[in-house]
Phi, psi and omega in degrees: 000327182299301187293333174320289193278008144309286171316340166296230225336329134351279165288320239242331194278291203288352186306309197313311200314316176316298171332280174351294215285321169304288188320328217253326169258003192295343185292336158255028167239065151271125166289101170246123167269116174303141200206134175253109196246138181237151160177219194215135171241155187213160170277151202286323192315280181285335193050070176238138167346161133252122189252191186064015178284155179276118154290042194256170179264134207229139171262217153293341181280331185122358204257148159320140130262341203198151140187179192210197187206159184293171176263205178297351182256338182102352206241158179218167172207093169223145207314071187284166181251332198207071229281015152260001184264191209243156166256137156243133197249114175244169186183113161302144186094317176261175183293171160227135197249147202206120180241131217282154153308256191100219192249022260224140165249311179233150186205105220221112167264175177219130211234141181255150186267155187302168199261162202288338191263302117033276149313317174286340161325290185279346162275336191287303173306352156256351183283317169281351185268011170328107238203157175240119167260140207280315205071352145221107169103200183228191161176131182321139178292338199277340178272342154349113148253356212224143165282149208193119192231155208199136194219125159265175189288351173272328196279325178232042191273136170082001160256143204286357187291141159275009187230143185276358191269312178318275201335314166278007177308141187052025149294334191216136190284117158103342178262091230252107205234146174231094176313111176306308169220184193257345179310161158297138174071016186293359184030190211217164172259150158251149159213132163290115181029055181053169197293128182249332192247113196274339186225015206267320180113153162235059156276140185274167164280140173227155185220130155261117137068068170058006181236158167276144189223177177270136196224024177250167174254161196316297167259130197220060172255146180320343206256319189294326190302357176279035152233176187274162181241167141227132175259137170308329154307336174260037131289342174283102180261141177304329199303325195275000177303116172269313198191171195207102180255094148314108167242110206255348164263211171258340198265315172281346175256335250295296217276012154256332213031239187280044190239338206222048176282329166277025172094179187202112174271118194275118170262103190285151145271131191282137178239158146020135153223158198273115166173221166307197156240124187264143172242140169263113214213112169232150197227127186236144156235138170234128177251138176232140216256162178275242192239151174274130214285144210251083182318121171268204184259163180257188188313309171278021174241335213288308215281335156304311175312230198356269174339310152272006153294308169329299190277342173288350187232019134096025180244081185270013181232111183329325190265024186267163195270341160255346184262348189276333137340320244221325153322301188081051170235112167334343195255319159337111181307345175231055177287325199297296174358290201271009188259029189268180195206050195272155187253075177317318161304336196263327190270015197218342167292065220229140190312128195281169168189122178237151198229120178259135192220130155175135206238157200221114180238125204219152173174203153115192188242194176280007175232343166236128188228158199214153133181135190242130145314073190239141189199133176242132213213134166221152213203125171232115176310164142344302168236134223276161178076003197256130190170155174224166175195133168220148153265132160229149154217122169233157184219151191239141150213137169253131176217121181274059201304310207226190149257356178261324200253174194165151210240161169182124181199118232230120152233156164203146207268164163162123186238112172242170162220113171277138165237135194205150159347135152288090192253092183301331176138015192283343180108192198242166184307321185291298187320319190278338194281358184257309191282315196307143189291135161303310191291340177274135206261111155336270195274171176281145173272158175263093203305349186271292180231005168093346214285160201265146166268200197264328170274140176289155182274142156216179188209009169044090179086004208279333162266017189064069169070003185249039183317279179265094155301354163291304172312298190288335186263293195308305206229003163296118174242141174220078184246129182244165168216125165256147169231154189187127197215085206258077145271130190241184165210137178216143162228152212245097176242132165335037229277294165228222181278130166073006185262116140272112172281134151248137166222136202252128160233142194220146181234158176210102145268136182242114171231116192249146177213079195282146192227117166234089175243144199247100171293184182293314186287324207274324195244343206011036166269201211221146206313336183294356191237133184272034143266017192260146177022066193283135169258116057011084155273128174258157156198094170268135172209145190219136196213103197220138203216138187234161169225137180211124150206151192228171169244159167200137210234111191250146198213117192257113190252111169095211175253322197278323175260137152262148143213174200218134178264153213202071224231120180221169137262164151224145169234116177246160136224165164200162208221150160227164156260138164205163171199125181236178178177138181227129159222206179185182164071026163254179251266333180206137176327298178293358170245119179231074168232159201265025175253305153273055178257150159296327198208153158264151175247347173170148191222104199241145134262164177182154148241147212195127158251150188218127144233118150287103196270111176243181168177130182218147151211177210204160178251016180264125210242141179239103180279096148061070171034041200226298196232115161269126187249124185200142180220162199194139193208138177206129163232126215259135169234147187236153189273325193280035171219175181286173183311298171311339135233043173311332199234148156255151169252147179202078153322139179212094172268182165168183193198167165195130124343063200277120181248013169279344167293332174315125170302344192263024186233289217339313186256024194252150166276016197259314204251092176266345188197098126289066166262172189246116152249168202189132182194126161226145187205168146244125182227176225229189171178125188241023182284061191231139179306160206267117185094007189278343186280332190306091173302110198257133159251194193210178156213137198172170192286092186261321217227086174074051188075344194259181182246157201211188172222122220207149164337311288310323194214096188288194185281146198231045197277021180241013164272159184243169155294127144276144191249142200229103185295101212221140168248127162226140171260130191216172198219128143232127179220154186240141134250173187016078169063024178088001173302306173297020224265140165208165193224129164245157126251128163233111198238128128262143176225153180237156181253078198273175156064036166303159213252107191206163160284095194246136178333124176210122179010136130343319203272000172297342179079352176277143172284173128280109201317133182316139171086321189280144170286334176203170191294147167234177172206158217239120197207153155292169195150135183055184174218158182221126185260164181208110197243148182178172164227159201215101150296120162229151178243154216212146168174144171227096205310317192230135198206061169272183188293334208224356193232119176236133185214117183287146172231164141217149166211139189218125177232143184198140164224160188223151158221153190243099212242144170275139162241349184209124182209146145341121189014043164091321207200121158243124173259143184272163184268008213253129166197172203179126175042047183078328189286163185218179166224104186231169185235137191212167201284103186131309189304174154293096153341149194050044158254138186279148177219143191189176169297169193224100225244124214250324194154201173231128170292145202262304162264124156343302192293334166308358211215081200218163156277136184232150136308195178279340175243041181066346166297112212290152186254159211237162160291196176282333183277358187079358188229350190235143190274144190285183193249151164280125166256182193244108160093316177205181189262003176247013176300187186260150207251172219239139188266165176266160202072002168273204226247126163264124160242129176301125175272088175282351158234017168054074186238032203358065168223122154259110201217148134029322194253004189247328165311105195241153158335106183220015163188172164226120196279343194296150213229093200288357164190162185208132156196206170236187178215136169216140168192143205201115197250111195230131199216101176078218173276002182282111184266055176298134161214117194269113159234135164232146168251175161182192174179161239203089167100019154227152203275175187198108191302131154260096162301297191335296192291302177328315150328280213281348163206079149238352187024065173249318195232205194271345168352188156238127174287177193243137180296346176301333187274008151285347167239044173271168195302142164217350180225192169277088155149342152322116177247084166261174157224038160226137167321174155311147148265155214214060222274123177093345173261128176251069173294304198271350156221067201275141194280108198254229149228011188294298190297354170257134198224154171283139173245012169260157179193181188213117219237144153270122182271316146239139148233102244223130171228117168233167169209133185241144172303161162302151177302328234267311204300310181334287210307310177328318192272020183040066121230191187260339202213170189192081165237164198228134174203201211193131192212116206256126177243152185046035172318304181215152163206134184261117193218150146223036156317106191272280221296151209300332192198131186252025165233135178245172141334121170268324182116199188225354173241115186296355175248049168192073187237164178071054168231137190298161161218003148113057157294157186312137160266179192301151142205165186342127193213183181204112198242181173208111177247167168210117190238107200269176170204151180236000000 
């Protein structure tokens, strides 16, 4: 199946190129008599040269056959087919002139310039004709209804992410872009007006130059992050980004239906413009500073801290196998092991340095327009061993065969490599670099006299294989390599007036080929264990193919109603592959093939078809540029539901009002554009695994140890789509000639029919699935709303001659409520640190429920019971105070140096029943800042994000001041409690009792913060300087990222992972966090 569907994607590749390539020479296998006409264009005025003028040969029809553009002199030379067609001279700024051949050789225009009214024309008709794109089709900005926040490619010039979703962070109101780590190619989560899903993704639909793509990594599960991904989005290079249309309602997304419950980001790609051919050439270098460090313990602070872990939990005796580390006695046979003093964050760290290379070749005519693209990027993380590198190529074209037919048609290429933490379940590299005892040695010792060897130390398994992080970061490989690969063709054809056929065929290959080897030297166990030299293969392909085709009808009743029709189908399919395989035991480090292994631990295939059946149409009347209308109905059938909801309806209206057309607006100078919106739809999600309806059996040990064969799964003909309902009221307004712009929005969506897995009885007869507590089965149940406003202001405070200074800012908040769910509460298999994950009915998806962390008992005698009005409660004899117990009343009673929790029902028990609401990972407002200052050639640009007022579980620190176990500690725990009568607020240590680190509210943080996320200083030459270095354009600039950021976030970085389960979100869990970088770019034009 693999190799099949290599060859599609193969053969599918070279027909296009081929296609390409016919199209691209057919403008020069024109039957000619060929005639070579030379000459010179000059302005009429001055008569000084012009050079870049357009040149072409226009026939009788009006259509390009040929053309060329002047040099640097003004003289041109180009190739006619006929000396009865005509030259046309075109030029911004001048008239354009069109001149008969004849019998003519040389031929010299002199071209006058447009007249001022000319000009305000053509800036008026491009400020309106200003276009959104859709993916089928465009639509005026000024006509707009669905809400649509839209980031150009100057909005994301000069930042250093390879991925474009880091890129947009805080550009667009209402889009909450989160970075998973500061590694390289490590993306970002996007999520659009908050989590509508609990278990369907809230991931958007993304679209290039009108096709939908995969735009998830394969397994793009918690469990999948121990290995390296490439996300298809970081396949994407920015460089080629013309533009980004984020559409965020049901009415701008309508015409994706079920594809588009999380919103839908639209991507333009830079195309052709008719004139010479420009070469772009840009270049970036970035130094990335390392991660910021969390002060630990140094070797001797650790092993006290070890040492009253020990005694306190009543393990006093020196010769034990845990204290003899820890001792410092010379007669101990592996005393030299433990006297090392490392500094593990400092050995694991390294100046990152990333390098951008890309070039852009753009040009053509009025009948062909041509551009490609290419870039290359390598990134060395932070932390050793950590890095990405990609290749892309894309080429783009338009052809114009007629004025009815036209052709457009785009491949892109793009092979990347990721490197990441070999992460055995040991925790990620930033994390292991914290924890690891100070006292254990990088390399092995000499048990004799301490002298360091040659070799890394390991102790084999004593950290669960991860001993030596160094060791493990070093010689450890965890690498994917993706190919991805998109060509698509689309044609246009005319049928009659204002009447248009398009038909789109789009190809999406994704193909991942992943690597994990754990050697012997990374774990230091020994050939009998099947982690010695352990292999991990991948192989993932994913091959999704579209058909599209529409009508479109554009129709004028009068002077005044336009309206535009809008009538189509779609056929998606997709199809996947994966073949894994774990072995171990082979024969040598270089050979890491599953062919010179000793033994397998597991070996899986699957395969998967998905098709989709659409038909959509659309609607929009715009009345005498005042009041706009528009409905839009898709009905989607999906292969993953049953008979009984095989098909979705998913409806859409809206309206709008322009009330700045009011004669008593109409003329003011004050008010240039006020309009009112209004819109509602519905839209769907369909994010359930292939096959879910289906009754599926299995084989495995079901029945008294022996093996058998069983359900897995019943017939399911009663799943539906979740539908997600959305109202948005929205504003636009311009003042004083558009200096000024501001965007309101106010939206609820409601989610209904969610899709989620739910738990069921043992006597169901369904198995339970490995690693899982119970068996589920996959049914709709409850809704979840998500309500908010989302502003943005646009404004250019200052517009002098030589000093200009732009501003925007954008703010939004959402809020997200479970309104309904099955008995109130669903819990999830997702925890940390005791923290748990549920859902429960009234709540926020991410809201924490945990103790209410009170202090440190000072004293024994302190750990006592109180009432609701603080009075201590007595036993039964009345003279002796009752005790705090931990869990139950036979439990173990709470000590001085323990933990204070509030006891809410003064039952002197702290248990499940003490547990309250205490934090929301949800962010009560979030946005950006831009102001970007230029004075002369000179460029200043300031961007800051932030958000505001959510929490955030520091799982780190919790590690790092729980002293329970052999971890390394946070330097903060020198002032824990140590004798009786000691007044801290940090416990005692306490080794193997998590009394004290119980999920609480000690361990919940404020998570807001204010990042300057970038600042850019550019400068671009002067022309005169240009021409000398004989080019058109030269700029240079220099860009500082994660400069400062104002927090009170104790944890290394208060922007985090959020994860893939949306009711467990925001716990630090020690990822690279984001740093500091620096950049230097240069961007040349020929």
């Amino acid at each position: 199946m693999m190799l099949r569907n290599k060859s599609i994607t193969i053969y599918s590749c070279v027909a296009l190129i081929l296609l390409l390539w016919s199209i691209s020479m057919d403008a020069g296998a024109q039957v000619s008599t060929a005639a070579v006409i030379t000459g010179t264009v000059t302005e009429a005025k001055t008569k000084a040269t012009i050079p870049g003028v357009t040149v072409v040969e226009v026939n009788e029809n009006d259509r390009q056959v040929a053309a060329a553009v002047t040099n640097i002199d003004g003289k041109y030379t180009i190739k006619v087919s006929s000396k009865s067609h005509k030259i046309r001279f075109a030029y911004i700024g001048f008239q354009s002139l069109t001149l008969p051949i004849g019998d003519k050789t040389v031929i010299n225009a002199a071209l006058k310039e447009a007249e001022s009214n000319e000009l305000m024309a053509v800036e008026v008709t491009a400020k309106s004709a200003k276009k959104i794109s859709t993916g089928y089709g465009d639509v005026s900005e000024r006509d707009k209804i669905g809400a649509v926040s839209t980031v150009t490619s100057e909005m994301l010039q000069g930042l250093p992410a390879t991925s474009i979703d880091q890129m947009m962070q805080g550009q667009a109101a209402g889009v909450q872009i989160t970075s998973n780590s500061g590694d390289p190619g490590g993306g970002a989560t996007v999520t659009i007006r908050g989590q509508g899903s609990i278990s369907a993704g809230n991931d958007p639909l993304y679209i290039i130059d009108g096709v939908p793509i995969i735009s998830t990594p394969f397994d793009n599960t918690n469990g999948g992050n121990n290995y390296a991904r490439v996300s298809p989005i970081a396949d994407i290079n920015p460089n080629d980004i013309e533009k980004i249309d984020i559409l965020k309602d049901a009415n701008a997304a309508a015409i994706y239906g079920a594809r588009a419950a999380n919103g839908v980001i639209v991507i333009t790609t830079k195309r052709g413009k008719p004139g010479a051919t420009s070469i772009v050439l840009n270049t970036q270098f970035v130094l990335l500073q390392s991660p910021r460090p969390i002060p630990v313990l140094n070797a001797s602070e650790y092993k006290v801290m070890r040492l009253e872990a020990e005694q306190n939990n009543g393990n006093i005796n020196p010769s034990s196998n845990t204290l003899l580390p820890l001792v410092d006695d010379p007669t101990y046979q592996f005393y030299w092991l433990y006297q090392a003093n490392t500094d593990w964050p400092a050995a694991l760290r390294q100046l990152g340095l990333t390098q951008n290379y890309n070039m852009t070749l753009q040009g053509g005519g009025e009948s062909a327009r041509y551009s490609f693209g290419t870039s290359y990027s390598d990134a060395k993380g932070s932390m050793i061993n950590t890095g990405f590198k990609r290749f892309t190529g894309r080429f783009n074209l338009d052809y114009k065969v007629s004025n009815k037919l036209r052709f457009t048609a785009n491949i892109a290429f793009t092979r990347s490599k990721v490197n990441a933490l070999a992460n055995n379940g040991g925790g990620t590299l930033y994390f292991n670099s914290l924890v690891r005892s100070p006292a254990l040695p990088i390399y092995d010792v000499s048990y004799v006299d301490g002298s360091s060897l040659p070799n890394y130390m390991s102790y084999g398994g004593f950290y669960g294989f991860q001993d030596n992080p160094v060791a493990f970061a070093a010689t450890s490989i965890n690498a994917s390599y993706s190919t991805n690969l998109k060509p698509n063709i689309r044609a246009e054809l005319e049928v009659a007036k204002n009447l248009k056929f398009v038909s789109t065929a789009s190809l999406d290959f994704v193909g991942e080929n992943a690597t994990y080897f754990q050697p012997a030297a990374a774990t230091g166990v020994i050939w009998n264990s099947n982690q010695f030299n352990r292999l991990d293969t991948r192989d993932f392909e994913r091959l999704q193919m579209i058909s599209d085709s529409y009508l479109t009808y554009t129709k004028t009743f009068g002077r005044k109603l336009v309206t535009n029709y809008l009538l189509g189908n779609t056929f998606n399919t997709f199809k996947s592959n994966q073949l894994s395989a774990q072995a171990y035991a082979t024969a040598d480090f270089a050979m890491q093939t599953l062919g010179n292994s000793g033994g397998y631990n597991s070996v899986y295939s699957a395969n998967a078809t998905e098709a989709i059946l659409s038909q959509f149409a659309k609607l929009d009347m715009v009345y005498d540029d005042s009041y706009g209308l528009n409905f839009t109905i898709r009905r989607d059938g999906s292969s993953k539901f049953g008979g009984d909801n095989k098909y979705g309806y998913f409806p859409s209206t809206g309206a709008y009002w322009r009330i700045s057309n009011l004669k008593a607006l109409k003329y003011s100078k004050v008010i240039t554009n006020l309009k009112l919106r209004a819109s509602w739809g519905q839209l769907g999600n369909s994010g359930i695994p292939n096959y879910a309806y289906i009754s599926q059996f299995g084989q495995g040990a079901n029945y008294l140890g022996l093996s058998g064969v069983s359900q897995t799964n019943p017939q399911l003909n009663h799943l539906k789509w979740e539908t997600s309902e959305s109202t948005n009221i929205g504003l636009d307004a311009g003042f004083f000639n558009d200096r000024l712009g501001l965007t309101v929005d106010v939206y609820n969506r409601v989610t209904k029919d969610l899709l989620y897995n739910l738990p069921v009885p043992a006597s169901s007869g369904i198995p339970i699935p490995s690693g899982a507590q119970s068996a589920t089965i996959l049914t709709n149940l409850g809704n979840i709303r998500n309500r908010g406003i989302e502003v943005n202001l646009t404004g250019t405070p200052i517009a002098a001659k030589n000093f200009t200074w732009n501003a925007s800012f954008n703010i939004a908040t959402n809020i997200n409520k479970v309104l309904s769910l099955p008995g109130g509460t669903v819990t999830t298999s997702d925890s940390f640190g005791g923290f748990t994950s549920q859902i429960k009915e009234g709540d926020a998806l991410g809201t924490y429920y945990g103790l209410v962390f009170k202090g440190v008992y000072a004293r024994d005698a302190d750990a006592v019971v109180h009432d609701k009005n603080g009075n201590i409660v007595y036993e039964l004899n009345g003279t002796t105070p009752r005790l705090m117990h931990i869990g139950s009343e036979t439990g173990n009673v709470y000590k001085g140096g323990d933990a204070i929790y509030e006891d809410f029902n003064h039952d002197g028990v702290i248990n499940d029943q003490d547990k309250v609401r205490i934090g929301d990972a949800n962010p009560k407002f979030f946005g950006g800042m831009n102001n970007t200052f230029t004075y002369k050639n000179w460029s200043l640009r300031c961007f800051i994000q932030y958000q505001y007022g959510n929490n955030i579980i520091d799982g780190m620190r919790l590690q790092l001041e729980s002293m329970t176990n052999t971890n390394n500690q946070a330097a903060s725990v020198l002032r824990r409690w140590r004798t009786q009568g000691d007044v801290t607020d940090m416990p005692r240590a306490l080794s193997t009792d998590t009394r004290n680190v119980l999920p609480s509210t000690r361990w919940v943080e404020d998570g807001s913060y204010a990042r300057l996320k970038s600042l850019t200083l550019s400068y671009r030459f002067s022309p005169a300087f240009v021409r000398k270095l004989h080019l058109s354009n030269l700029d240079m600039f220099v860009t500082g990222n994660n400069l400062y950021t104002l927090t009170n976030y104790l944890g290394a970085d208060p922007e985090i992972y959020v994860g893939n389960n949306p009711a467990f979100v925001g716990v630090d869990q020690g990822y690279t966090p984001q740093t500091k970088n620096y950049l230097f770019g240069l961007n040349v034009k020929f």
